[in-house]
One Martini backbone bead per residue (centre of mass of N, CA, C, O) as a GRO file, in nm:
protein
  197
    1UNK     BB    1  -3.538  -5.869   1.735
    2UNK     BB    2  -3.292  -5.758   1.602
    3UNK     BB    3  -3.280  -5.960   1.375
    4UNK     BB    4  -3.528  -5.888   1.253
    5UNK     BB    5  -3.511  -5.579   1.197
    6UNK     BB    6  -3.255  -5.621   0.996
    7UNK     BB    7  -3.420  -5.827   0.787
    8UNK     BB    8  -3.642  -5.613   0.735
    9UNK     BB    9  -3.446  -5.414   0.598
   10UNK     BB   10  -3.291  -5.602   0.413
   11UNK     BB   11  -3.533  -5.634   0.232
   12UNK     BB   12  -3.635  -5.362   0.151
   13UNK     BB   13  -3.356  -5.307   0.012
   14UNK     BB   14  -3.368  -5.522  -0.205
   15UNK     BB   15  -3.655  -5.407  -0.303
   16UNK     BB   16  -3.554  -5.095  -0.420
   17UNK     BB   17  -3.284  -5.257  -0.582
   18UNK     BB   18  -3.466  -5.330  -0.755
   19UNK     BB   19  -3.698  -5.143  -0.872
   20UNK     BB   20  -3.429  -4.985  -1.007
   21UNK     BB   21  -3.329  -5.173  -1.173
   22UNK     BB   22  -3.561  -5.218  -1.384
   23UNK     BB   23  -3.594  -4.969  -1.440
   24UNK     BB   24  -3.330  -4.917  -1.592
   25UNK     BB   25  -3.351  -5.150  -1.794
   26UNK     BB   26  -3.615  -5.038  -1.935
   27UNK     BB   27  -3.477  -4.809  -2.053
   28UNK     BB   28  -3.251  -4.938  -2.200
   29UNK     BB   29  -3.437  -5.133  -2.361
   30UNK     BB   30  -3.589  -4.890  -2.528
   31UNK     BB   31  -3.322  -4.764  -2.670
   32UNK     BB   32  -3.274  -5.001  -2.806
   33UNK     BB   33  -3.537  -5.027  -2.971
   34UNK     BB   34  -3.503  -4.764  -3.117
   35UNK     BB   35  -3.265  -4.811  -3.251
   36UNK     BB   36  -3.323  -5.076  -3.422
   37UNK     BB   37  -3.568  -4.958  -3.550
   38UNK     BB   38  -3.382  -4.731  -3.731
   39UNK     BB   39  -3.187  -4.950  -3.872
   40UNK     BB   40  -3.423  -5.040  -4.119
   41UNK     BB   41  -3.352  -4.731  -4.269
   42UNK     BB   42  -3.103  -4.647  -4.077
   43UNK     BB   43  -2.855  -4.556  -4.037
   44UNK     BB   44  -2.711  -4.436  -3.756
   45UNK     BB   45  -2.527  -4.194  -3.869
   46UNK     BB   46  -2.793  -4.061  -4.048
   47UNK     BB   47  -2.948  -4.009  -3.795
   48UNK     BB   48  -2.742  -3.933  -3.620
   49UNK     BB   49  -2.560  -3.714  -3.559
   50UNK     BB   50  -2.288  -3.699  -3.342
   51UNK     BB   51  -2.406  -3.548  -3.099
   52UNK     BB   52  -2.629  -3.732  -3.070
   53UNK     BB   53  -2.489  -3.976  -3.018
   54UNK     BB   54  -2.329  -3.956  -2.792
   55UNK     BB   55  -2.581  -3.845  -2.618
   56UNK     BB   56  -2.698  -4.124  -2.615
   57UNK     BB   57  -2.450  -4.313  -2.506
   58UNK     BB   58  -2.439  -4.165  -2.262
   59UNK     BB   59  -2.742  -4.199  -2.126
   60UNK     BB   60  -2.695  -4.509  -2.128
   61UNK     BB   61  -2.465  -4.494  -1.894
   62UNK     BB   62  -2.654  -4.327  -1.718
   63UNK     BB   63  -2.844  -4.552  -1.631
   64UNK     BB   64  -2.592  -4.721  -1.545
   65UNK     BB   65  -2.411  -4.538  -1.367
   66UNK     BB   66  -2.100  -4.472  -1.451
   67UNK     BB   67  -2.220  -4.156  -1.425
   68UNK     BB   68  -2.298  -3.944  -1.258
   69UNK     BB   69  -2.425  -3.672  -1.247
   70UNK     BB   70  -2.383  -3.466  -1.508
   71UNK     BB   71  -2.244  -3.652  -1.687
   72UNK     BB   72  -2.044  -3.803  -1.981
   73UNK     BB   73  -1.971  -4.010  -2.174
   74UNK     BB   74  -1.673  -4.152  -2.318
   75UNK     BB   75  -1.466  -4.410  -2.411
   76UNK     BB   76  -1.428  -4.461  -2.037
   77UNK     BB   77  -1.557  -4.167  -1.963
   78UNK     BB   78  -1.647  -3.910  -1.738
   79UNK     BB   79  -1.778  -3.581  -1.827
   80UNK     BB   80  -1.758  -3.261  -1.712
   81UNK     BB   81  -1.930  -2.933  -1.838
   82UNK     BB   82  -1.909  -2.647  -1.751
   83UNK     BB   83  -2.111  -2.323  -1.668
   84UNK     BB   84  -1.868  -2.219  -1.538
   85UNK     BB   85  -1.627  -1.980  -1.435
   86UNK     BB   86  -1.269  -2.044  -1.432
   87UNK     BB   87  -0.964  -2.049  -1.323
   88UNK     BB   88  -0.731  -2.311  -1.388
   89UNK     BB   89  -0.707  -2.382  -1.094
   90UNK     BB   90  -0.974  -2.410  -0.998
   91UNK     BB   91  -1.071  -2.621  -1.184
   92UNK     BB   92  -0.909  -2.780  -1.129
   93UNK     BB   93  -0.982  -2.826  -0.783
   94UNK     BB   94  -1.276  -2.931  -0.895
   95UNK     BB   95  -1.195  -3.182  -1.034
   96UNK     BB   96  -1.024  -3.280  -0.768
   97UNK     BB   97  -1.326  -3.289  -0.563
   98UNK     BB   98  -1.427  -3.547  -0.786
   99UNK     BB   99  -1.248  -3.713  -0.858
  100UNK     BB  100  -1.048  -3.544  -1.092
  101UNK     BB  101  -0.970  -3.409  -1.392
  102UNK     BB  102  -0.851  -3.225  -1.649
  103UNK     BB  103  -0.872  -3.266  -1.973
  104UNK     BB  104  -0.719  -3.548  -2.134
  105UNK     BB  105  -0.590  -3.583  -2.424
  106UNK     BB  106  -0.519  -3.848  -2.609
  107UNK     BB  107  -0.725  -3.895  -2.886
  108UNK     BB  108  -0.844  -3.773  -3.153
  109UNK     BB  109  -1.133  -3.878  -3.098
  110UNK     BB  110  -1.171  -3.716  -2.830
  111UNK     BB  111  -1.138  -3.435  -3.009
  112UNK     BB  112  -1.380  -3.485  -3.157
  113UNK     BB  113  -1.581  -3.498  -2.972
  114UNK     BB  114  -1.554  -3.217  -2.829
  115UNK     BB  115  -1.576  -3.069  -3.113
  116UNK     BB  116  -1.874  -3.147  -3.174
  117UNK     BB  117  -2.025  -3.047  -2.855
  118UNK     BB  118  -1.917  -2.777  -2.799
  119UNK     BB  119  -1.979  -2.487  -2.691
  120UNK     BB  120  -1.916  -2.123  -2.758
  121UNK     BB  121  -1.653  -2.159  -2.582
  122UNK     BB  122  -1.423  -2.191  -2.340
  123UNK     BB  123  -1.163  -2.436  -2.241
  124UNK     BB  124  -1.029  -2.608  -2.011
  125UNK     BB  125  -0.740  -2.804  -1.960
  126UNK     BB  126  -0.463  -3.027  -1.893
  127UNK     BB  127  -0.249  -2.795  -1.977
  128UNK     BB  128   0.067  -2.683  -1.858
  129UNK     BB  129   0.373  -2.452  -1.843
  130UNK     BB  130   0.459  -2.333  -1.571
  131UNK     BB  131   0.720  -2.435  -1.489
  132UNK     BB  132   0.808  -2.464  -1.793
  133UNK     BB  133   0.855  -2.290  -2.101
  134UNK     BB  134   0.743  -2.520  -2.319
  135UNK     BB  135   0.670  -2.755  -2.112
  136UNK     BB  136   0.429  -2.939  -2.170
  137UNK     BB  137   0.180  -3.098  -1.888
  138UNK     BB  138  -0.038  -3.308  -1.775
  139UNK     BB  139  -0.184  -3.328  -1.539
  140UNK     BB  140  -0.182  -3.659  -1.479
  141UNK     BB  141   0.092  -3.763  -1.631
  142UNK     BB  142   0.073  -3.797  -1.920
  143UNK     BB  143   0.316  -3.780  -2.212
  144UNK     BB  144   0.292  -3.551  -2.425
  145UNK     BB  145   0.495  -3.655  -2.619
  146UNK     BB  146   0.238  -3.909  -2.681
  147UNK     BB  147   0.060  -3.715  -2.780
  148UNK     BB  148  -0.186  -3.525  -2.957
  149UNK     BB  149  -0.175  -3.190  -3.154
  150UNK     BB  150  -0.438  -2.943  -3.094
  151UNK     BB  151  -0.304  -2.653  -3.226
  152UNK     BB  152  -0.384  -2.423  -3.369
  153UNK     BB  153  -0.272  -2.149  -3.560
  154UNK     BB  154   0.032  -2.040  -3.388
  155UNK     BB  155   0.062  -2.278  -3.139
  156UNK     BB  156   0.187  -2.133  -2.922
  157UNK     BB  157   0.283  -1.833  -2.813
  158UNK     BB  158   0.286  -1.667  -2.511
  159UNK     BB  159   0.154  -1.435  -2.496
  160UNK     BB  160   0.247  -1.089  -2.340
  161UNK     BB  161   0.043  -0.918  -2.107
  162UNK     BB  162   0.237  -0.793  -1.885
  163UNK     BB  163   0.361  -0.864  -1.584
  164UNK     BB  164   0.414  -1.156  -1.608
  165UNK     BB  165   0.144  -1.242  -1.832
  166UNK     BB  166   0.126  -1.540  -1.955
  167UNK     BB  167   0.060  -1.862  -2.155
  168UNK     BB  168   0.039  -2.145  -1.961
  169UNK     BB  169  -0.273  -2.254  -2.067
  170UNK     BB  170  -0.482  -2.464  -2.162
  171UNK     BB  171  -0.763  -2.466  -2.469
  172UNK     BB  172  -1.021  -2.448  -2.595
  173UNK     BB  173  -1.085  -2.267  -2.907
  174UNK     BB  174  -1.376  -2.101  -2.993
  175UNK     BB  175  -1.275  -2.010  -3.304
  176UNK     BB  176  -1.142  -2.325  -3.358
  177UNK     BB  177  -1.322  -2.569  -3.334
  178UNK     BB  178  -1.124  -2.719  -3.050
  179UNK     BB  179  -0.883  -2.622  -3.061
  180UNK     BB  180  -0.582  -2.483  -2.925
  181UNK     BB  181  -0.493  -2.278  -2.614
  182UNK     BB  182  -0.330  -2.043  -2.502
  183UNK     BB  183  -0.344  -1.885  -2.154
  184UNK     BB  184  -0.429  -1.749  -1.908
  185UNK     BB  185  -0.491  -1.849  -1.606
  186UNK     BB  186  -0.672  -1.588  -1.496
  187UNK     BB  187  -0.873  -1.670  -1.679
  188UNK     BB  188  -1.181  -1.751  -1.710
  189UNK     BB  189  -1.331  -2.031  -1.745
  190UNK     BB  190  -1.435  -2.318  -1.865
  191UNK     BB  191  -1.472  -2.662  -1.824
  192UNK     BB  192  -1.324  -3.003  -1.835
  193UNK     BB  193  -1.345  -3.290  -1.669
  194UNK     BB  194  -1.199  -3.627  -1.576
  195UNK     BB  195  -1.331  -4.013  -1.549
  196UNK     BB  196  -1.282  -4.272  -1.461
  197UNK     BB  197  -1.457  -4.601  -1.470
   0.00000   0.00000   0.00000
């Protein structure tokens, strides 16, 4: 009778997660239809600006499931953009109780796409040289020194607000199209999280 009864649960289990995984074959593959149809008239690149294509191509990974709900995909990466203000320690904080962390710029291209769709807020990053002044540091470990840099003109600056509170964290600047600045850490900013699929 055990036997029948896990029997009959693994049967229905396995029938849930056919008709799941159909649903999202077929919405993906709706997406791609869609997309080589727009093909016949218009590059991608035309048809739709950078913000756009991103977010489709987002869309399709979250579809594929590699990114949690409210994730980002781009370039092997999920990203979660809040919307919520937090100072750089506890955003650090919550994207590590996410099994991520503040987002490590590589590379350019990753520079370009976020700065192509962040709303005009400031943001976090996972870069701070609080250890020693001007000694920054990627929270993951990647050495900045071997990653490109996209501060601001005239940053990191480490400007002293007084009472030995200086500049120690990084942030994409919301007044220059997501440069780079240095800021308070405990200014609440908006924060991106980063983790790989």
């Amino acid at each position: 009778l055990l036997f029948a009864v896990f029997t009959m649960f693994l049967l229905v289990l396995i029938s849930l997660v056919n008709t799941k995984s159909s649903q999202v074959n077929r919405d993906v593959q709706e997406l791609k239809e869609m997309i080589k149809s727009l093909n016949g008239t218009y590059t991608f690149e035309t048809a739709y600006p950078a913000k756009q294509k991103y977010m489709l191509i987002s869309l399709l990974y979250s579809f594929s499931g590699r990114c949690p709900p409210d994730w980002d995909f781009f370039s092997g990466s999920c990203y979660f953009m809040s919307t919520a203000s937090r100072p750089w320690h506890r955003a650090k904080d919550y994207c590590e109780s996410k099994e991520a962390h503040l987002l490590v710029v590589n590379n350019a291209n990753e520079q370009q796409y976020f700065s192509s769709i962040l709303e005009p807020y400031h943001y976090w990053i996972g870069l701070s040289d609080t250890e020693e002044e001007m000694e920054w540091k990627w929270v993951d470990g990647t050495d900045y020194r071997t990653t490109p840099h996209f501060w601001d003109d005239g940053q990191p600056d480490n400007w002293n607000w007084g009472a030995d509170h200086t500049e120690d964290c990084g942030s994409f600047h919301r007044y220059s199209y997501g440069r780079w600045n240095d800021d308070r850490c405990t200014t609440p900013y908006r924060f991106i999280c980063e983790k790989e699929t």
